[in-house]
C-alpha positions in Angstrom: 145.3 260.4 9.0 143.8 257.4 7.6 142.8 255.2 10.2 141.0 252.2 10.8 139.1 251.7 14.1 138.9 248.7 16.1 136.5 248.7 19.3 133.3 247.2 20.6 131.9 248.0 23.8 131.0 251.2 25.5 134.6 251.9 26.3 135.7 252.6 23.0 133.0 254.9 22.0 134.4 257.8 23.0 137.4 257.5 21.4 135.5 256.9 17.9 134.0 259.9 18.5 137.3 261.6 19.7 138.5 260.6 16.1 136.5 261.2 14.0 136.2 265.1 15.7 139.5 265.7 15.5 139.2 265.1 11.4 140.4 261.8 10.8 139.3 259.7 7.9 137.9 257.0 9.3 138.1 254.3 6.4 136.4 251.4 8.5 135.4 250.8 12.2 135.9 246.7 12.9 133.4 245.6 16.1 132.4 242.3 17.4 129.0 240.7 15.6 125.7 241.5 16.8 124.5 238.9 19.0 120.8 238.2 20.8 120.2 240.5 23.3 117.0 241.7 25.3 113.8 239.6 26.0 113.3 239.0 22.4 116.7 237.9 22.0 117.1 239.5 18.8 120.4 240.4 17.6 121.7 243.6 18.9 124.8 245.6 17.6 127.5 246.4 19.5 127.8 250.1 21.2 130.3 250.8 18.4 128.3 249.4 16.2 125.4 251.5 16.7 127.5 255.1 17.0 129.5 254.3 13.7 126.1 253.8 12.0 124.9 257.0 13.5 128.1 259.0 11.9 127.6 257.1 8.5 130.8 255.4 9.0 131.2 251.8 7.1 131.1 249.1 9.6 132.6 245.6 9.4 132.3 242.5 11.9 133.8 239.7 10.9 133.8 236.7 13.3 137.7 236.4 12.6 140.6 237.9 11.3 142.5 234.7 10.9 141.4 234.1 7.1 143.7 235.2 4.2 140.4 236.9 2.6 140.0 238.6 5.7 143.5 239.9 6.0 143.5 241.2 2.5 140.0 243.3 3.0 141.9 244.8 5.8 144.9 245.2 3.7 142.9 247.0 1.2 141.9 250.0 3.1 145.4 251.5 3.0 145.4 252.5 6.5 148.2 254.8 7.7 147.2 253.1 11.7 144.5 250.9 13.2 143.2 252.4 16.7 142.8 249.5 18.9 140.1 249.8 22.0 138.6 246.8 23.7 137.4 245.3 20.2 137.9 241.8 21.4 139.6 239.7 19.3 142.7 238.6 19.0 144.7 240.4 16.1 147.2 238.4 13.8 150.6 239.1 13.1 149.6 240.0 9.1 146.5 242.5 10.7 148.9 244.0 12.6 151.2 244.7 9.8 149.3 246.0 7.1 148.8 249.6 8.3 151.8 251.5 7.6 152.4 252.6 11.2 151.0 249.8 12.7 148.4 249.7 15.4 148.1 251.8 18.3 146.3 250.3 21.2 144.6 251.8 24.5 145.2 249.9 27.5 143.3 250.7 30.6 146.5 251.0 33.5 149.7 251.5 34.1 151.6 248.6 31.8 153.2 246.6 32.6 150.8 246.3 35.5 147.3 244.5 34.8 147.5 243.0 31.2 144.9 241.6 30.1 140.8 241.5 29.7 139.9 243.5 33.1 142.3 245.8 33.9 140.0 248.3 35.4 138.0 245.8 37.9 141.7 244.1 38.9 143.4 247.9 39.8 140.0 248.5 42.3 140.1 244.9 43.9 143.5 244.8 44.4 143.6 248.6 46.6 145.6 250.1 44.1 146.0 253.8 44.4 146.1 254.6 40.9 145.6 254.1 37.2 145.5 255.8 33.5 146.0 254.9 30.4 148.8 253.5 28.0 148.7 254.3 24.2 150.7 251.2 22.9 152.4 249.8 19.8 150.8 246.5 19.3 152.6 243.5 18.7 151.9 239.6 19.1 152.2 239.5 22.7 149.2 240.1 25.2 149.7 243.8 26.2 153.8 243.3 25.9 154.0 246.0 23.4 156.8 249.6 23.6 154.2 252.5 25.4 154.1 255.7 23.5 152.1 257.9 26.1 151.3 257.1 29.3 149.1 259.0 31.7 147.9 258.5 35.5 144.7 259.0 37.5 144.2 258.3 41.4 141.4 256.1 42.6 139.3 256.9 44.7 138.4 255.9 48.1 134.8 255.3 46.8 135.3 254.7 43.0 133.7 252.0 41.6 134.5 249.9 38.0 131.6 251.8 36.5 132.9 255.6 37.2 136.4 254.9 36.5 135.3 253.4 33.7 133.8 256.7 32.4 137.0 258.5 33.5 139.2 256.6 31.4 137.1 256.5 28.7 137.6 260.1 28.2 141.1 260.0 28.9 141.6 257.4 26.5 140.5 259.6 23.8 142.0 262.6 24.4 145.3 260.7 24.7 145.0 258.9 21.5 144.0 262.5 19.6 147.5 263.2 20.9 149.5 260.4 20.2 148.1 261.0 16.0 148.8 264.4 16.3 152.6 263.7 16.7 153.0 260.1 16.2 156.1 260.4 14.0 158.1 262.3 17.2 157.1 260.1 19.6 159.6 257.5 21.1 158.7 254.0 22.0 159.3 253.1 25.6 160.3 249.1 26.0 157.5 248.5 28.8 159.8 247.0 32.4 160.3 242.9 32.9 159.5 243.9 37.1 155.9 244.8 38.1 154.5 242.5 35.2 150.7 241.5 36.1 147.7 239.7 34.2 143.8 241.1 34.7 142.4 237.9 34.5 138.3 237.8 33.2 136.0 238.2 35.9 134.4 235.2 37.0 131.1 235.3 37.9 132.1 233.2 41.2 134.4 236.0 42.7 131.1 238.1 43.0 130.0 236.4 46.4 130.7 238.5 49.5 132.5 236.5 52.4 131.8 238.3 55.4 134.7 236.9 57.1 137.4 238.7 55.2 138.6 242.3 56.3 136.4 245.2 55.2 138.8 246.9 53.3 138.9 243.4 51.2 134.9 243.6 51.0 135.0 247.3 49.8 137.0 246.5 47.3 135.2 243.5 46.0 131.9 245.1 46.2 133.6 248.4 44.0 135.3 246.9 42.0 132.6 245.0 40.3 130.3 247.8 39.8 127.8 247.4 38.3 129.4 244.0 36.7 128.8 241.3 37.3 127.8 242.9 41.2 129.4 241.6 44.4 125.9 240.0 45.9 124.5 238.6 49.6 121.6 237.4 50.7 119.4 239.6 52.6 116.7 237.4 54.4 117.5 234.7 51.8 116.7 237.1 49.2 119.8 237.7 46.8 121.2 241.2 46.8 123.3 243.0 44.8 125.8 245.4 46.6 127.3 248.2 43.9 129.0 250.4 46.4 130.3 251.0 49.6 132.9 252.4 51.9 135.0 251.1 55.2 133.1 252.1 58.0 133.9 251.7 62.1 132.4 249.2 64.3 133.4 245.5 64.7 131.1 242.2 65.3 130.1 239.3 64.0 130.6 238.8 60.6 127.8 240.1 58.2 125.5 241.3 61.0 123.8 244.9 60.3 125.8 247.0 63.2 122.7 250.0 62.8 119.8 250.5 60.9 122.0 252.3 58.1 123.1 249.1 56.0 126.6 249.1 58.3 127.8 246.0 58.2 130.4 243.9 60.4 133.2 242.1 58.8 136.2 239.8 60.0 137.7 242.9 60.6 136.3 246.1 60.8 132.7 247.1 59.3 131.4 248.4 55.9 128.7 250.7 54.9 126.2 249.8 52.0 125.6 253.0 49.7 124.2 251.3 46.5 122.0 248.0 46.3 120.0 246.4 43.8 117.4 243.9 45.0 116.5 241.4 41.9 114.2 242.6 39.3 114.7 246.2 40.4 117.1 248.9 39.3 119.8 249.9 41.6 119.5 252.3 44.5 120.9 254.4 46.6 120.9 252.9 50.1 118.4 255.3 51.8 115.9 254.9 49.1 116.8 251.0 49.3 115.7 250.9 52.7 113.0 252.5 52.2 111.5 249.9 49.9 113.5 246.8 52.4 114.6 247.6 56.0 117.6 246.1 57.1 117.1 246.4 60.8 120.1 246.1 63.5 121.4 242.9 64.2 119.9 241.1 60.7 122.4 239.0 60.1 123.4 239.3 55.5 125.1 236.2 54.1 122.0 233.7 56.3 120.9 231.1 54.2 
Protein backbone atom coordinates (compact mmCIF):
# COMPACT_ATOMS: atom_id res chain seq x y z
CA UNK A 1 0.00 0.00 0.00
CA UNK A 2 0.79 3.55 -0.17
CA UNK A 3 1.18 4.93 3.03
CA UNK A 4 2.25 7.82 4.77
CA UNK A 5 3.96 7.53 8.21
CA UNK A 6 3.44 9.62 11.07
CA UNK A 7 5.83 9.00 14.25
CA UNK A 8 8.60 10.61 16.28
CA UNK A 9 10.20 9.13 19.09
CA UNK A 10 11.81 5.81 19.60
CA UNK A 11 8.51 4.05 19.93
CA UNK A 12 7.62 4.39 16.53
CA UNK A 13 10.79 3.21 15.00
CA UNK A 14 10.15 -0.07 14.78
CA UNK A 15 7.07 0.09 13.18
CA UNK A 16 8.77 2.36 10.24
CA UNK A 17 10.95 -0.30 9.89
CA UNK A 18 8.17 -2.96 10.15
CA UNK A 19 6.70 -1.11 7.09
CA UNK A 20 8.77 -0.45 5.03
CA UNK A 21 10.10 -4.55 5.32
CA UNK A 22 6.94 -5.75 4.66
CA UNK A 23 7.15 -3.74 1.10
CA UNK A 24 5.16 -0.74 1.60
CA UNK A 25 5.65 2.43 -0.38
CA UNK A 26 6.42 4.67 1.93
CA UNK A 27 5.55 8.11 0.20
CA UNK A 28 6.50 10.37 3.31
CA UNK A 29 7.34 9.83 7.03
CA UNK A 30 5.91 13.27 8.99
CA UNK A 31 8.06 13.70 12.63
CA UNK A 32 8.30 16.43 15.03
CA UNK A 33 11.15 19.25 14.12
CA UNK A 34 14.59 18.86 15.28
CA UNK A 35 15.16 20.82 18.28
CA UNK A 36 18.54 21.62 20.48
CA UNK A 37 19.70 18.81 22.13
CA UNK A 38 23.10 17.71 23.79
CA UNK A 39 25.76 20.14 25.48
CA UNK A 40 26.07 22.02 22.32
CA UNK A 41 22.48 22.43 22.06
CA UNK A 42 22.45 21.93 18.45
CA UNK A 43 19.48 20.84 16.76
CA UNK A 44 19.03 17.19 16.82
CA UNK A 45 16.45 15.15 14.66
CA UNK A 46 14.07 13.14 15.93
CA UNK A 47 14.59 9.10 16.28
CA UNK A 48 12.37 8.89 13.22
CA UNK A 49 14.00 11.32 11.79
CA UNK A 50 17.31 9.94 11.70
CA UNK A 51 16.14 6.12 10.65
CA UNK A 52 13.93 7.56 7.63
CA UNK A 53 17.11 9.32 6.50
CA UNK A 54 19.04 6.21 6.92
CA UNK A 55 16.40 4.19 4.52
CA UNK A 56 16.36 7.22 1.99
CA UNK A 57 12.93 7.90 2.78
CA UNK A 58 11.61 11.75 2.21
CA UNK A 59 11.11 13.34 5.52
CA UNK A 60 8.79 16.22 6.39
CA UNK A 61 8.42 18.21 9.85
CA UNK A 62 6.19 20.77 9.68
CA UNK A 63 5.52 22.64 13.03
CA UNK A 64 1.63 22.30 12.18
CA UNK A 65 -0.83 20.71 10.14
CA UNK A 66 -3.37 23.33 10.79
CA UNK A 67 -2.55 25.46 7.49
CA UNK A 68 -4.49 24.98 4.21
CA UNK A 69 -0.94 24.72 2.37
CA UNK A 70 -0.12 22.22 4.73
CA UNK A 71 -3.19 20.14 4.30
CA UNK A 72 -2.90 20.14 0.63
CA UNK A 73 1.05 18.83 0.58
CA UNK A 74 -0.40 16.04 2.59
CA UNK A 75 -3.32 15.77 0.27
CA UNK A 76 -0.95 15.47 -2.52
CA UNK A 77 0.80 12.36 -1.70
CA UNK A 78 -2.24 10.16 -2.60
CA UNK A 79 -1.97 8.06 0.33
CA UNK A 80 -4.16 4.91 0.43
CA UNK A 81 -3.58 5.21 4.85
CA UNK A 82 -1.46 7.33 7.17
CA UNK A 83 0.25 5.03 10.12
CA UNK A 84 -0.08 7.02 13.12
CA UNK A 85 2.65 6.22 16.17
CA UNK A 86 3.39 8.75 18.92
CA UNK A 87 4.13 11.59 16.27
CA UNK A 88 2.89 14.27 18.52
CA UNK A 89 0.69 16.49 17.17
CA UNK A 90 -2.65 16.91 17.03
CA UNK A 91 -4.18 15.86 13.50
CA UNK A 92 -7.06 17.95 11.83
CA UNK A 93 -10.23 16.71 10.66
CA UNK A 94 -9.04 17.55 6.69
CA UNK A 95 -5.45 15.39 7.59
CA UNK A 96 -7.39 12.81 8.73
CA UNK A 97 -9.47 12.67 5.69
CA UNK A 98 -7.34 12.90 2.84
CA UNK A 99 -5.94 9.25 2.75
CA UNK A 100 -8.45 7.09 1.18
CA UNK A 101 -8.77 4.71 4.19
CA UNK A 102 -7.98 7.08 6.67
CA UNK A 103 -5.48 6.84 9.37
CA UNK A 104 -4.69 3.93 11.40
CA UNK A 105 -3.31 4.71 14.77
CA UNK A 106 -1.22 2.51 17.49
CA UNK A 107 -2.28 3.06 20.93
CA UNK A 108 -0.17 1.66 23.68
CA UNK A 109 -3.21 -0.30 26.08
CA UNK A 110 -6.15 -1.71 26.22
CA UNK A 111 -8.71 1.34 24.88
CA UNK A 112 -10.76 2.52 26.18
CA UNK A 113 -8.49 2.26 29.22
CA UNK A 114 -5.51 4.99 29.42
CA UNK A 115 -6.10 7.46 26.56
CA UNK A 116 -3.94 9.72 26.23
CA UNK A 117 0.06 10.92 26.20
CA UNK A 118 1.41 8.13 28.78
CA UNK A 119 -0.37 5.19 28.56
CA UNK A 120 2.55 2.92 29.21
CA UNK A 121 3.85 4.76 32.58
CA UNK A 122 -0.09 5.15 33.79
CA UNK A 123 -0.88 0.97 33.25
CA UNK A 124 2.65 0.39 35.60
CA UNK A 125 1.67 3.05 38.33
CA UNK A 126 -1.64 2.14 38.62
CA UNK A 127 -0.81 -2.07 39.33
CA UNK A 128 -2.39 -3.02 36.38
CA UNK A 129 -1.96 -6.58 35.32
CA UNK A 130 -1.89 -6.09 31.73
CA UNK A 131 -1.58 -4.19 28.49
CA UNK A 132 -1.06 -4.42 24.50
CA UNK A 133 -1.75 -2.62 21.86
CA UNK A 134 -4.87 -1.23 19.89
CA UNK A 135 -4.60 -0.50 16.00
CA UNK A 136 -7.32 2.24 15.75
CA UNK A 137 -9.28 4.27 13.21
CA UNK A 138 -8.58 7.82 13.95
CA UNK A 139 -11.01 10.32 14.28
CA UNK A 140 -11.33 13.89 16.02
CA UNK A 141 -11.60 12.65 19.40
CA UNK A 142 -8.48 11.88 21.85
CA UNK A 143 -8.08 8.07 21.41
CA UNK A 144 -12.17 7.69 20.99
CA UNK A 145 -11.77 6.09 17.69
CA UNK A 146 -13.56 2.04 16.49
CA UNK A 147 -10.40 -0.55 17.32
CA UNK A 148 -9.54 -2.80 14.53
CA UNK A 149 -7.00 -5.24 16.31
CA UNK A 150 -6.38 -5.50 19.62
CA UNK A 151 -3.78 -7.52 21.46
CA UNK A 152 -2.71 -8.18 25.18
CA UNK A 153 0.52 -8.56 27.23
CA UNK A 154 0.93 -9.24 31.13
CA UNK A 155 3.04 -6.97 33.19
CA UNK A 156 5.31 -8.03 35.07
CA UNK A 157 6.00 -8.01 38.67
CA UNK A 158 9.30 -6.29 37.93
CA UNK A 159 8.69 -4.45 34.52
CA UNK A 160 9.58 -1.12 34.22
CA UNK A 161 8.22 1.78 31.51
CA UNK A 162 11.52 1.32 29.68
CA UNK A 163 11.16 -2.71 28.97
CA UNK A 164 7.56 -2.64 28.27
CA UNK A 165 8.25 -0.03 26.27
CA UNK A 166 10.52 -2.20 24.08
CA UNK A 167 7.82 -5.01 24.18
CA UNK A 168 5.22 -3.01 22.69
CA UNK A 169 7.24 -1.46 20.35
CA UNK A 170 7.56 -4.70 18.69
CA UNK A 171 4.19 -5.61 19.10
CA UNK A 172 3.04 -2.56 17.66
CA UNK A 173 4.62 -3.33 14.48
CA UNK A 174 3.89 -6.65 13.93
CA UNK A 175 0.19 -5.75 14.54
CA UNK A 176 0.07 -2.91 12.22
CA UNK A 177 1.84 -5.28 9.26
CA UNK A 178 -1.35 -7.20 10.03
CA UNK A 179 -4.00 -4.89 10.16
CA UNK A 180 -2.54 -3.60 6.15
CA UNK A 181 -2.34 -6.96 5.14
CA UNK A 182 -6.17 -7.36 5.44
CA UNK A 183 -7.43 -4.00 6.26
CA UNK A 184 -10.40 -4.23 3.80
CA UNK A 185 -11.84 -7.51 5.98
CA UNK A 186 -11.42 -6.15 9.07
CA UNK A 187 -14.41 -4.84 11.24
CA UNK A 188 -14.38 -1.78 13.28
CA UNK A 189 -15.19 -2.42 16.93
CA UNK A 190 -17.07 0.94 18.65
CA UNK A 191 -14.49 1.07 21.68
CA UNK A 192 -17.03 0.66 25.33
CA UNK A 193 -18.55 4.05 27.22
CA UNK A 194 -17.50 1.89 30.87
CA UNK A 195 -13.76 1.54 31.74
CA UNK A 196 -12.98 4.98 29.89
CA UNK A 197 -9.51 6.47 31.45
CA UNK A 198 -7.01 9.48 30.45
CA UNK A 199 -2.91 8.89 30.78
CA UNK A 200 -2.29 12.17 31.79
CA UNK A 201 1.60 13.67 30.92
CA UNK A 202 3.97 12.85 33.42
CA UNK A 203 4.77 15.54 35.61
CA UNK A 204 8.04 15.89 36.71
CA UNK A 205 6.57 16.40 40.42
CA UNK A 206 5.01 12.80 40.66
CA UNK A 207 8.80 11.59 40.57
CA UNK A 208 9.47 12.12 44.41
CA UNK A 209 9.32 9.01 46.47
CA UNK A 210 7.08 9.39 49.73
CA UNK A 211 8.29 6.88 51.98
CA UNK A 212 5.13 6.85 53.85
CA UNK A 213 2.92 5.34 51.26
CA UNK A 214 2.57 1.40 50.96
CA UNK A 215 5.45 -0.36 49.09
CA UNK A 216 3.53 -1.80 46.59
CA UNK A 217 2.57 2.14 45.81
CA UNK A 218 6.49 2.92 45.86
CA UNK A 219 7.20 -0.09 43.46
CA UNK A 220 5.06 1.12 41.21
CA UNK A 221 6.08 4.63 41.15
CA UNK A 222 9.67 3.89 41.04
CA UNK A 223 8.79 1.33 37.74
CA UNK A 224 6.80 2.97 36.31
CA UNK A 225 8.93 5.91 35.51
CA UNK A 226 11.81 4.02 34.29
CA UNK A 227 14.15 5.52 33.14
CA UNK A 228 11.73 8.82 32.78
CA UNK A 229 11.66 11.17 34.24
CA UNK A 230 13.10 8.59 37.44
CA UNK A 231 11.26 8.34 40.75
CA UNK A 232 14.28 9.98 42.99
CA UNK A 233 15.30 10.30 47.02
CA UNK A 234 17.89 11.67 48.65
CA UNK A 235 20.54 9.46 49.87
CA UNK A 236 22.71 11.51 52.53
CA UNK A 237 21.27 14.62 51.00
CA UNK A 238 22.50 13.60 47.74
CA UNK A 239 19.69 13.18 45.13
CA UNK A 240 19.14 9.63 43.80
CA UNK A 241 17.51 8.29 41.09
CA UNK A 242 15.70 4.91 41.79
CA UNK A 243 14.85 2.89 38.20
CA UNK A 244 13.76 -0.37 39.68
CA UNK A 245 12.69 -2.29 42.39
CA UNK A 246 10.48 -4.94 43.79
CA UNK A 247 8.17 -5.42 47.23
CA UNK A 248 10.33 -6.92 49.65
CA UNK A 249 9.51 -8.17 53.56
CA UNK A 250 10.38 -6.28 56.56
CA UNK A 251 8.45 -3.28 58.19
CA UNK A 252 9.94 0.03 60.05
CA UNK A 253 10.17 3.28 59.84
CA UNK A 254 9.59 4.86 56.77
CA UNK A 255 12.61 5.19 54.38
CA UNK A 256 15.13 3.60 56.74
CA UNK A 257 17.60 0.99 54.95
CA UNK A 258 16.23 -2.35 56.79
CA UNK A 259 19.90 -4.26 55.62
CA UNK A 260 22.85 -3.43 53.88
CA UNK A 261 21.08 -4.53 50.49
CA UNK A 262 19.26 -1.20 49.52
CA UNK A 263 15.88 -2.82 51.44
CA UNK A 264 13.95 -0.17 52.30
CA UNK A 265 10.97 0.30 54.88
CA UNK A 266 7.82 1.93 53.80
CA UNK A 267 4.36 2.85 55.50
CA UNK A 268 3.71 -0.47 54.90
CA UNK A 269 5.78 -3.15 54.05
CA UNK A 270 9.49 -2.76 52.60
CA UNK A 271 11.02 -2.39 49.04
CA UNK A 272 14.23 -3.55 47.53
CA UNK A 273 16.34 -1.07 45.28
CA UNK A 274 17.75 -3.10 42.11
CA UNK A 275 18.70 -0.06 39.86
CA UNK A 276 19.96 3.46 40.95
CA UNK A 277 21.56 6.29 39.27
CA UNK A 278 23.50 8.77 41.47
CA UNK A 279 23.66 12.29 39.49
CA UNK A 280 26.17 12.62 36.83
CA UNK A 281 26.58 8.84 36.52
CA UNK A 282 24.90 6.27 34.41
CA UNK A 283 22.50 3.92 35.98
CA UNK A 284 23.49 0.74 37.98
CA UNK A 285 22.57 -2.23 39.10
CA UNK A 286 22.31 -2.06 42.89
CA UNK A 287 25.27 -4.27 43.82
CA UNK A 288 27.63 -2.33 41.62
CA UNK A 289 25.79 0.86 43.12
CA UNK A 290 26.83 0.05 46.42
CA UNK A 291 29.90 -0.62 45.59
CA UNK A 292 30.64 2.89 44.49
CA UNK A 293 28.06 4.36 47.71
CA UNK A 294 27.21 2.18 50.73
CA UNK A 295 23.90 2.40 52.02
CA UNK A 296 24.50 0.96 55.40
CA UNK A 297 21.57 -0.37 57.79
CA UNK A 298 19.54 1.98 59.44
CA UNK A 299 20.48 5.18 56.91
CA UNK A 300 17.61 6.72 56.94
CA UNK A 301 16.64 7.80 52.41
CA UNK A 302 14.21 10.75 52.00
CA UNK A 303 16.64 12.93 55.21
CA UNK A 304 17.04 16.31 54.19
Amino acid sequence: MRVIFMGTPDFSVPVLDALVDAGHDIAAVYCQPPRPAGRGKKDRPTPVHARADALGLSVRHPSSLKSAEEQARFAGLNAEVAVVVAYGLILPQAILDAPAKGCLNIHASLLPRWRGAAPIHRAIMAGDSETGICIMQMEAGLDTGPVLLREATPIGPEETTGTLHDRLGAMGARLITRALARLDALTPSAQPEEGVTYAHKIDKAEAAIDWTRPSTEISRQIRGLAPFPGAWTTIGGDRVKLLGARVAAGEGAPGKALDDALTIACGQGAVQITRAQRAGKGAQVADTFLLGQPVPRGTVLGAP
